[in-house]
FIMARVO-951376 format. One record per residue: residue number from 1; residue in one letter; x, y, z of N, C-alpha, C in turn. Coordinates in Angstrom, 2 decimals. Layout:
BEGIN
{site NUM, A, {X, Y, Z}, {X, Y, Z}, {X, Y, Z}} ...
% end
This chain:
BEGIN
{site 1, X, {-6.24, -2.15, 32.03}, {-6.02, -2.33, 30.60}, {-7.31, -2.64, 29.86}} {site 2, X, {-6.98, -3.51, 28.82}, {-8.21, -3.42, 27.90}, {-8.76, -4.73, 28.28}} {site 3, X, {-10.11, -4.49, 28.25}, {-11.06, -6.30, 27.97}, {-10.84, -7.06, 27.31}} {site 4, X, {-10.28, -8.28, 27.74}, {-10.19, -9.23, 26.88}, {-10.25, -9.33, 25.64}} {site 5, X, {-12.22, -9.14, 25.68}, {-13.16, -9.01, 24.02}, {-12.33, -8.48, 23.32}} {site 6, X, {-11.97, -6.49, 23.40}, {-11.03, -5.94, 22.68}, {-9.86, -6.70, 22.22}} {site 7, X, {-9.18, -6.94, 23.01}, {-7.92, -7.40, 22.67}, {-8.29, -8.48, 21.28}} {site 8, X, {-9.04, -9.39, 21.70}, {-9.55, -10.20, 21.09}, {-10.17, -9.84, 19.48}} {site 9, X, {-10.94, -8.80, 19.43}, {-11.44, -7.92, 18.14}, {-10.21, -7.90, 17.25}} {site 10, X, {-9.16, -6.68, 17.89}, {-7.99, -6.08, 17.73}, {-7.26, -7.24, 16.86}} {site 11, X, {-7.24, -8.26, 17.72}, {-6.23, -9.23, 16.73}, {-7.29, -9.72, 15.57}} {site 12, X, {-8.45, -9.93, 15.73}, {-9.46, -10.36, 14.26}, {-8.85, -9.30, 13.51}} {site 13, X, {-9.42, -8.05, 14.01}, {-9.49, -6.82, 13.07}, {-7.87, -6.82, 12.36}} {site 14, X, {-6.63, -7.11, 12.88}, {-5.38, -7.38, 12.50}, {-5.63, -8.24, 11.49}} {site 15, X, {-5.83, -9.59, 11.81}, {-6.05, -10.61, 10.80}, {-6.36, -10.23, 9.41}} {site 16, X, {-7.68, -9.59, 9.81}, {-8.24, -9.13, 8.33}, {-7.82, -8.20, 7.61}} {site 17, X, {-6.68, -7.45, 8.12}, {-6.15, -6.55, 7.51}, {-5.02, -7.31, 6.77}} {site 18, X, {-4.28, -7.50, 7.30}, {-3.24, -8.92, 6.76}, {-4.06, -9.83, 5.51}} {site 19, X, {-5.19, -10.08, 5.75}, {-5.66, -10.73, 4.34}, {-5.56, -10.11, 3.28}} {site 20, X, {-6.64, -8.71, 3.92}, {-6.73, -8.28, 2.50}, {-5.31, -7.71, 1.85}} {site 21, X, {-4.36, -7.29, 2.74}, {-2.95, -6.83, 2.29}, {-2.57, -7.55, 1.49}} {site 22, X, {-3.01, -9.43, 1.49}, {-2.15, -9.92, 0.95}, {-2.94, -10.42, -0.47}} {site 23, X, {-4.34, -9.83, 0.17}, {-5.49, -9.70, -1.72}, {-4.48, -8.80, -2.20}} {site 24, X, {-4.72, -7.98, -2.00}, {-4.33, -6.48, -2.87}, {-2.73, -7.01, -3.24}} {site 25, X, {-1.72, -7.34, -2.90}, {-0.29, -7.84, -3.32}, {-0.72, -8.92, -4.55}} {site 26, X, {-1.67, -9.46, -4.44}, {-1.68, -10.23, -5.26}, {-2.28, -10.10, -6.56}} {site 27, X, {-3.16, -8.72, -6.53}, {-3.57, -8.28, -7.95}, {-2.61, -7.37, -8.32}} {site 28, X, {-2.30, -7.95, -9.68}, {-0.84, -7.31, -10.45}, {-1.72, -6.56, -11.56}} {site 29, X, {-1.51, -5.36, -12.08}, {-2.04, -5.01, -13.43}, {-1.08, -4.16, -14.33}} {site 30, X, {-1.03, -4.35, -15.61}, {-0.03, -3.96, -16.18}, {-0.74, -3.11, -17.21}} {site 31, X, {0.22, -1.48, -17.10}, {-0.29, -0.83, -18.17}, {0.53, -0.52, -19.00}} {site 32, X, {-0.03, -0.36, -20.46}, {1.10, 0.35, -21.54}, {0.32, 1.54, -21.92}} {site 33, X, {1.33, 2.32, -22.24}, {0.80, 3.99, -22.63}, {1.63, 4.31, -23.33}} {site 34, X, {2.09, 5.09, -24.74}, {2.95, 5.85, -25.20}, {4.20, 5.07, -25.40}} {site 35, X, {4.62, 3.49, -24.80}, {6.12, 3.50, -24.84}, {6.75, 3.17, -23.42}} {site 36, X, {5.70, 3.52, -22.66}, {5.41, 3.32, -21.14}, {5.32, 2.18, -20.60}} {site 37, X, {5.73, 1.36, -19.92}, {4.66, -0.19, -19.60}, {5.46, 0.05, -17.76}} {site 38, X, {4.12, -0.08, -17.26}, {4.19, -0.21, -15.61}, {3.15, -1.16, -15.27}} {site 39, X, {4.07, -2.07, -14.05}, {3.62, -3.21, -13.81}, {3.30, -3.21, -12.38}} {site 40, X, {2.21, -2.96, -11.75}, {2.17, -2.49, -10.34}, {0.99, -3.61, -9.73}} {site 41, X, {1.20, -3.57, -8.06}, {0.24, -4.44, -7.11}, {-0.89, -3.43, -6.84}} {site 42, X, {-1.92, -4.67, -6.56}, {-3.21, -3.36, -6.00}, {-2.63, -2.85, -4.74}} {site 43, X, {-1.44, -2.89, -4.02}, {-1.09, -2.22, -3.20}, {-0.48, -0.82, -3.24}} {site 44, X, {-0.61, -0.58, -4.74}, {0.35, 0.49, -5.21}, {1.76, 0.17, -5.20}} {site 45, X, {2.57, -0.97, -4.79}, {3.82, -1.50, -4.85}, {3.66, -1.28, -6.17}} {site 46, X, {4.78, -0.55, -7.58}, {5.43, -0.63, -8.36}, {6.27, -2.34, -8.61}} {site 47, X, {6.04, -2.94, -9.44}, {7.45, -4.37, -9.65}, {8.01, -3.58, -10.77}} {site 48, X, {7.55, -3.08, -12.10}, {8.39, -2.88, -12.94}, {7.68, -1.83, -14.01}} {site 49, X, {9.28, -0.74, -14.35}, {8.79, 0.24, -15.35}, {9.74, -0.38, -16.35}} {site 50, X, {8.93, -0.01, -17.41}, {9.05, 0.02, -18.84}, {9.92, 1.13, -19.81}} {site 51, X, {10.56, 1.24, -20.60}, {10.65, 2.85, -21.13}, {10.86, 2.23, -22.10}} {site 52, X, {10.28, 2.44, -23.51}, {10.75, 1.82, -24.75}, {11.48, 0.82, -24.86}} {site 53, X, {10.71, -0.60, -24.35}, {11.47, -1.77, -24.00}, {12.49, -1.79, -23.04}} {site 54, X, {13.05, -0.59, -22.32}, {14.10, -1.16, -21.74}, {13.56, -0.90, -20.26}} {site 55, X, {14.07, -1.88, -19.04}, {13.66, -1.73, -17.60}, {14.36, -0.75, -16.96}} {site 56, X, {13.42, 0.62, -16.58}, {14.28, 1.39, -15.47}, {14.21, 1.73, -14.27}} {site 57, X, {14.82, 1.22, -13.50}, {15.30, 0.80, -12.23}, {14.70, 1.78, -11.60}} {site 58, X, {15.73, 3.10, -11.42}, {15.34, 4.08, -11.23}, {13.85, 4.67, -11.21}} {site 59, X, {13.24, 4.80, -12.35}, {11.48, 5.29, -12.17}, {11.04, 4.27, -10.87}} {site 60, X, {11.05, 2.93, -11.30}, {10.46, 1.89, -10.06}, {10.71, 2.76, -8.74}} {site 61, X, {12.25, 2.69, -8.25}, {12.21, 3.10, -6.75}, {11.68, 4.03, -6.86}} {site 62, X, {12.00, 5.38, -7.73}, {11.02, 6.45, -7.29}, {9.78, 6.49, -6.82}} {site 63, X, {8.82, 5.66, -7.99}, {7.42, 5.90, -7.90}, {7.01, 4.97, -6.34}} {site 64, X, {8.17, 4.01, -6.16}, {7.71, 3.15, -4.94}, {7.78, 4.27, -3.77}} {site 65, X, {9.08, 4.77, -3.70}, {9.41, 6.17, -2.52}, {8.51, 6.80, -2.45}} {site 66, X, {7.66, 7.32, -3.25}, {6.89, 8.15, -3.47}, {5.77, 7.63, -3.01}} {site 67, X, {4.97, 6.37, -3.14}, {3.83, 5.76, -2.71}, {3.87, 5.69, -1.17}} {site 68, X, {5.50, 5.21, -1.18}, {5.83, 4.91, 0.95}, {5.59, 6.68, 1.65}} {site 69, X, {5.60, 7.14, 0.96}, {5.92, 8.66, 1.87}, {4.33, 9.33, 1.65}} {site 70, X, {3.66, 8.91, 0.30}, {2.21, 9.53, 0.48}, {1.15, 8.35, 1.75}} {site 71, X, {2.11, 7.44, 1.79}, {1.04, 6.51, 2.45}, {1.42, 6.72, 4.39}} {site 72, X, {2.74, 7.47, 4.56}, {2.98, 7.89, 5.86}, {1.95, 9.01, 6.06}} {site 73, X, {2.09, 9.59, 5.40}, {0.98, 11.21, 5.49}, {-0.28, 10.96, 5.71}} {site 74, X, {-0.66, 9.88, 4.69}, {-2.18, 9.47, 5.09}, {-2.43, 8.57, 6.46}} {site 75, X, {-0.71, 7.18, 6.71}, {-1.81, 6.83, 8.05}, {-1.10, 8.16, 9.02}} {site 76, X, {-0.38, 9.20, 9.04}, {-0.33, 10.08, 10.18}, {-1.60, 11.01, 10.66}} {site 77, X, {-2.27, 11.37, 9.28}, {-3.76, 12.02, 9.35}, {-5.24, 11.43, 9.67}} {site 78, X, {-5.05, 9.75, 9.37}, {-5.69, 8.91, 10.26}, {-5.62, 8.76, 11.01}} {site 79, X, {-4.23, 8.67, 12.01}, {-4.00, 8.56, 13.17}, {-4.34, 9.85, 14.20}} {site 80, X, {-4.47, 11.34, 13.84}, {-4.66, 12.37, 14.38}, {-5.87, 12.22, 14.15}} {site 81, X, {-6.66, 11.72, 13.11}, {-8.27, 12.01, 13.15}, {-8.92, 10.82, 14.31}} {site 82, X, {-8.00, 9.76, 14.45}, {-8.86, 9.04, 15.09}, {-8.53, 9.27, 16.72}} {site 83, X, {-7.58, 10.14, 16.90}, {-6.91, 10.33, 18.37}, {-8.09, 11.60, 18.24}} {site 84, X, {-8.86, 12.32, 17.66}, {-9.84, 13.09, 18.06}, {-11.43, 12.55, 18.03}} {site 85, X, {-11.28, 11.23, 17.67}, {-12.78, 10.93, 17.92}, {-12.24, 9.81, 19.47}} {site 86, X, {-10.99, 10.45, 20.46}, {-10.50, 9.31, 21.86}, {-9.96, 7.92, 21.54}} {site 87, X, {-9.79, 7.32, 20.13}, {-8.73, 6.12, 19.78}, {-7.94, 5.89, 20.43}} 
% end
């Protein structure tokens, strides 16, 4: 199996990913456009759409679905790029 050290890295390198996950959750920024107002994490997590004052539910899950399924694609193409440099 693996050396210790590794193992050892592996969980730092975990750690620090977990931090910054939980930087990025924690910067909220809110935009208005047109009538528009979206309220999203630096994680790309969506909390809340806007539509001419009123909250719609609907846009939120979408745009969230939509972030979860572009963010499978990207770690699946990380994961094939790094299984070709032997990961």
């Amino acid at each position: 199996g693996l050396p210790f050290g590794n193992v050892k890295k592996l969980y730092e390198l975990k750690k620090r990913a977990d931090d910054m996950k939980k930087q990025m959750e924690a910067i909220v920024v809110e935009v208005e456009e047109k009538g528009i107002k979206v309220v999203m994490q630096g994680d790309n997590h969506v909390q809340e759409v806007w539509v001419d004052g009123e909250l719609d539910v609907r846009l939120k899950e979408a745009f969230n679905k939509a972030v979860k399924e572009a963010q499978k694609k990207v770690a699946h193409k990380m994961q094939v790029q790094m299984g070709d440099f032997g990961f």
